[in-house]
N, C-alpha and C positions, 0 to 999 in steps of 0.2 A: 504493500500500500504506500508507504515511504516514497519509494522510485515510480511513481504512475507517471504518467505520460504527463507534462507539462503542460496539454491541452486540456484535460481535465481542473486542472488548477485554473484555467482561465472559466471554464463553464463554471463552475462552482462560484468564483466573483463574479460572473455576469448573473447568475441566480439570484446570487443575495444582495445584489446592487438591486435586481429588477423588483425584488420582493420588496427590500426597504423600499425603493421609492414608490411603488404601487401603493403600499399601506400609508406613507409621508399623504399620497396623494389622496388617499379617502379619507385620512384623519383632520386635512386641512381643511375638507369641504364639507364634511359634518355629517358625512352616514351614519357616522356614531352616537346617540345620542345623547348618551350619558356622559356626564364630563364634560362640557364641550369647549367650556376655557380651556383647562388641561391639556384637553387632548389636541389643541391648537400648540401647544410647548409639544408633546409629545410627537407630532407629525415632523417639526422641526427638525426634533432629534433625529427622527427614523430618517430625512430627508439628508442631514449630515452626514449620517453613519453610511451611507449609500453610498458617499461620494468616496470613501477608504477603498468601499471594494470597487469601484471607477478606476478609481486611480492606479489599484491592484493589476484591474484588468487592463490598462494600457499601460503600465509596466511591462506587464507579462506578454502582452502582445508587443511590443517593441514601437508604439506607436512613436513618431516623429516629431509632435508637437509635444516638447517640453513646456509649453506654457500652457495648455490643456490640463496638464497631469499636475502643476501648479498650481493652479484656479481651484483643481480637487481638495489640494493642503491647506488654504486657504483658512477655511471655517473648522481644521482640528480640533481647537481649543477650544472651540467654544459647542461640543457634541455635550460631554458633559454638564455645565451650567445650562444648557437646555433642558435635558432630560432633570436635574435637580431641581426647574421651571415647575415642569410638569407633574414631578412627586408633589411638590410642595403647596400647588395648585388644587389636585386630586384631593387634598389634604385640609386643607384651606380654603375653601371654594370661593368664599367671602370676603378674604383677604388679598391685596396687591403686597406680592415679595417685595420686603425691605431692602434698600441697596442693590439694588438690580441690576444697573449699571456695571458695579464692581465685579461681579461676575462677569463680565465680557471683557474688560481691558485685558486679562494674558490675550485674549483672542485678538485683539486688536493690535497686541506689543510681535505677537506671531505673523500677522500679515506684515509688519512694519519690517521683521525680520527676514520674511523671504523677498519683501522686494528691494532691497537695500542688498540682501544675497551674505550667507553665511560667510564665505571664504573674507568676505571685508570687516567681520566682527571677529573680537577675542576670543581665544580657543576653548574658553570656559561661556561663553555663550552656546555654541556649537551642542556642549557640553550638556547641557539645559535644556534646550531644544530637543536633543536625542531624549529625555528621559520625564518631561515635564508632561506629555502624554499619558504617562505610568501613575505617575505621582499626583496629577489632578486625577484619575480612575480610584487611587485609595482614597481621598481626599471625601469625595463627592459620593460614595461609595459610602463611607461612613456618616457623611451628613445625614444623605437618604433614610438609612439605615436608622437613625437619632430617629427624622423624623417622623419613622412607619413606628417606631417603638412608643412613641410619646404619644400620638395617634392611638395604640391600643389599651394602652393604659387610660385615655382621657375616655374614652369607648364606654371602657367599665367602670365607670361614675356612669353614666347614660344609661345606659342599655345591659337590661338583664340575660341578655342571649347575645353570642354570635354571628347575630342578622345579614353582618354584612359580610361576605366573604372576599376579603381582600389577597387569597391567595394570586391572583393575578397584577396584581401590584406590587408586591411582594417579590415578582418578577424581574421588575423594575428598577427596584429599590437594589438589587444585587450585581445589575447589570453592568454597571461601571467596573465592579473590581473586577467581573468577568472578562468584558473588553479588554483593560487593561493588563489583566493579565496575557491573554491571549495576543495581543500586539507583544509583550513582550518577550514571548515564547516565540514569535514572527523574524521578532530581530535575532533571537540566539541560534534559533535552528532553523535557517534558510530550505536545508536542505526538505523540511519535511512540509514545505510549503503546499502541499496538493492536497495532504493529510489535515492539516489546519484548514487549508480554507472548506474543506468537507464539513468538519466541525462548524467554521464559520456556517455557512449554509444550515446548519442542523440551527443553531443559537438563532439566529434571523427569523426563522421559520417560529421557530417556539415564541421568540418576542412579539413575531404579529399575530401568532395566535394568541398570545395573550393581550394582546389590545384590544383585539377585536370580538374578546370573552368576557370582557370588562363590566363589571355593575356600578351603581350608584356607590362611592364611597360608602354616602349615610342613609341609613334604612328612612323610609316614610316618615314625614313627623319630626326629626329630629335638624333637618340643615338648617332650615331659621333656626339664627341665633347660637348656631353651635358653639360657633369659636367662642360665644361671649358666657355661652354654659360653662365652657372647660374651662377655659384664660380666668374668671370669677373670684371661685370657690376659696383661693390662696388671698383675696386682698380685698373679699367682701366684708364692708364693715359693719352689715347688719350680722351674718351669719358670728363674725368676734368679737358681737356685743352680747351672745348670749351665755348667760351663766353656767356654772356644772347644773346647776339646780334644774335652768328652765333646759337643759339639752336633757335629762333625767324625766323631765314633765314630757318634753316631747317624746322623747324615747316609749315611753307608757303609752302615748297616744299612738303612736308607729305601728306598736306591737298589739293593741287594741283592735284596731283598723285592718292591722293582719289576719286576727283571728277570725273577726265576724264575718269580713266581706271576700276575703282570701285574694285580692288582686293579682297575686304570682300565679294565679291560674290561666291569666290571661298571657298568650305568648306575646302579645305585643307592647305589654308592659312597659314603660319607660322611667327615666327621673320623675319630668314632667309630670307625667299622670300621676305619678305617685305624688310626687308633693302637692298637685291640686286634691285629692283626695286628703291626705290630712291636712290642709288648709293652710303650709306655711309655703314659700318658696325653695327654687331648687337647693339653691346657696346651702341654706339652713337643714333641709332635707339629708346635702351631703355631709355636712356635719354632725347630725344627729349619727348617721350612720357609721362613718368614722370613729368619732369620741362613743358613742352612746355602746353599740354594739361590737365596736372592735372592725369590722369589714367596710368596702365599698360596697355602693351597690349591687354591683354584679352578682358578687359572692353573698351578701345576705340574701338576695333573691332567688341564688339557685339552691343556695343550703334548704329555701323552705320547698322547694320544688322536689329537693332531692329525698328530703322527710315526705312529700306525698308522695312522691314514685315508691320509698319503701314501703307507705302504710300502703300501696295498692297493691305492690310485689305480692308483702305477707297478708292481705286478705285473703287469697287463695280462690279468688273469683277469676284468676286469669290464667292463662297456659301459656307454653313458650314461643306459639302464636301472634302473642298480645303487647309484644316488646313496644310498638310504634304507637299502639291503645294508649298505654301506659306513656309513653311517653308523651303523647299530645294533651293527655289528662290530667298531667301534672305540670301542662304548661310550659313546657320544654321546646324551642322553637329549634333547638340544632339537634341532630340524633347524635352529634359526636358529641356535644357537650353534656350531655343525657349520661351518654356510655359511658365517659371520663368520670361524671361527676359519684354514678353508683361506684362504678371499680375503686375510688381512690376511698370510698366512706366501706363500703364491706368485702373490698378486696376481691371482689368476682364482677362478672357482666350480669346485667340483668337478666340474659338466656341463662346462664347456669342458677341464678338464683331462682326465678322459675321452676327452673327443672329440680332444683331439690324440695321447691314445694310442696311441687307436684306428687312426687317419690314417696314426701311424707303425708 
């Protein structure tokens, strides 16, 4: 595979040149519907990333126009701070990224660099250039990374279930160190260039399938106002003006409101809802739950889901059949969160627990 035919290596960058810019070109025009800021920064990217295996392929073809394959180097710098656009975007829907600018001057100091022409700058420029590729891919790569982590954390204050499935952003977010990795394996081992760009081709292929797999970041109900839910909570000064006493009064009420009316039965459950039911605001809501009970809300709402999934395991009205019954009846909107939540509280799946019921 190593040694294939050097025409192979060209088909494989003309693929994933064709592919990125296909998908650049339905992201820009809005087939997509969800996300559609976003996915204005994400077409970008896909539309940059295109131009590497371009340039690949009139390398590899021997084309003649040096300043064609040029024009390709052009927008290097600036693939990443697009794609980090579009995470942050996806993420933020409501918000314009701070400093925005600044993420494009390397891009800018990089065009200044190829038309002035390396051989006329110091050898420690050179230097820079060869490797600052690499090094914005870890860079951006970890930011991303920050901000898909911070995102699921702020999630669960919200939202009692895993509603939104962000595996395919997730995608994204990883993309950079991949890239950069892979360019840097480009430069050490030339020789297995046909081999790489297959790979290349495989990664491309997965990336616009995952664009184009893409859901709403935020479930129903929850984007108004999100940012200003999350951003809140740390610097609300109604929520740390209440006392241990009234968060102890609220907490009574929390757990009152729980027992009678059981809202964790409902999978679409939110902050919101909940704090309009016991009549205080979110703010205060997340505090009470915090200080009062020890958890977020995530986890206090699944813990009381996960006590109805067992009282309806050990009622013994169900068979190993009834796993999905059971799990929508306790209000459970993800089945993995469901599954996780029984295994980690009685060490089995809810099928085997079942099945020992059953037995006895």
């Amino acid at each position: 595979m190593v040694g294939m035919h050097p025409s192979f290596a060209l088909l494989f960058s003309a693929l994933s040149a064709g592919s990125l810019f296909l998908a650049a070109f339905l992201l820009l025009t809005g087939v997509v519907q969800a996300n559609r800021e976003a996915n204005k920064w994400l077409g970008v990217f896909f539309l940059l990333l295109s131009f590497i295996f371009i340039e690949l392929f009139l390398e590899g073809a021997g084309h003649p126009q040096a300043l064609l394959i040029q024009i390709t180097e052009w927008p290097r710098w600036a693939i990443f701070p697009c794609l980090h656009m579009a995470v942050f975007t996806f993420v933020h829907p409501q918000r314009r990224p701070r400093l925005l600018f600044i993420h494009f001057v390397p891009a800018l100091i990089f065009v200044g660099i190829l038309v002035i022409g390396r051989t006329l700058l110091p050898n420690w420029v050179g230097l820079v250039v060869r490797y600052f590729f690499f090094a914005q891919g870890l860079v951006y790569g970890l930011l991303n990374l920050q901000i898909l982590t911070k995102h699921q954390n702020h999630m669960r204050q919200l939202l009692a279930d895993t509603a939104s499935d962000l595996t395919w952003l997730r995608s994204f977010v990883y993309a950079p160190l991949v890239i950069a990795g892979l360019w840097l394996v480009f430069r050490q081992l030339p020789v297995m260039e046909g081999l790489l760009q297959l790979v290349c081709l495989g990664l491309s292929l997965y990336f616009v399938s995952a664009a184009f797999r893409q859901r709403d970041v935020y479930p129903d109900k929850i984007l108004e106002g999100a940012d200003q839910l999350m951003d809140m909570p740390a610097s609300s000064t109604t929520a740390q003006r209440l006392t241990l006493q009234q968060i102890d009064l609220l907490k009574d009420r929390v757990a009152l409101i729980v027992d009678q009316h059981k809202p964790y039965l409902d999978p679409a459950l939110n902050l919101q809802s909940l704090a309009d039911k016991v009549g205080i605001n979110t703010h205060e809501l997340s505090l009470v739950l915090n200080k009062g009970f020890g958890m977020n809300f995530y986890a206090y709402i699944n813990s009381l889901r996960t006590a109805e999934a067992i009282r309806l395991i050990e009622s013994g009205q169900y068979g190993r059949g009834d796993v999905e019954a059971i799990s929508i009846r306790a209000g459970f909107n993800s089945r993995t969160t469901f599954y996780a939540a029984i295994k980690k509280l009685k060490g089995e799946t809810p099928s085997n627990l079942l099945k020992q019921d059953t037995k006895l």
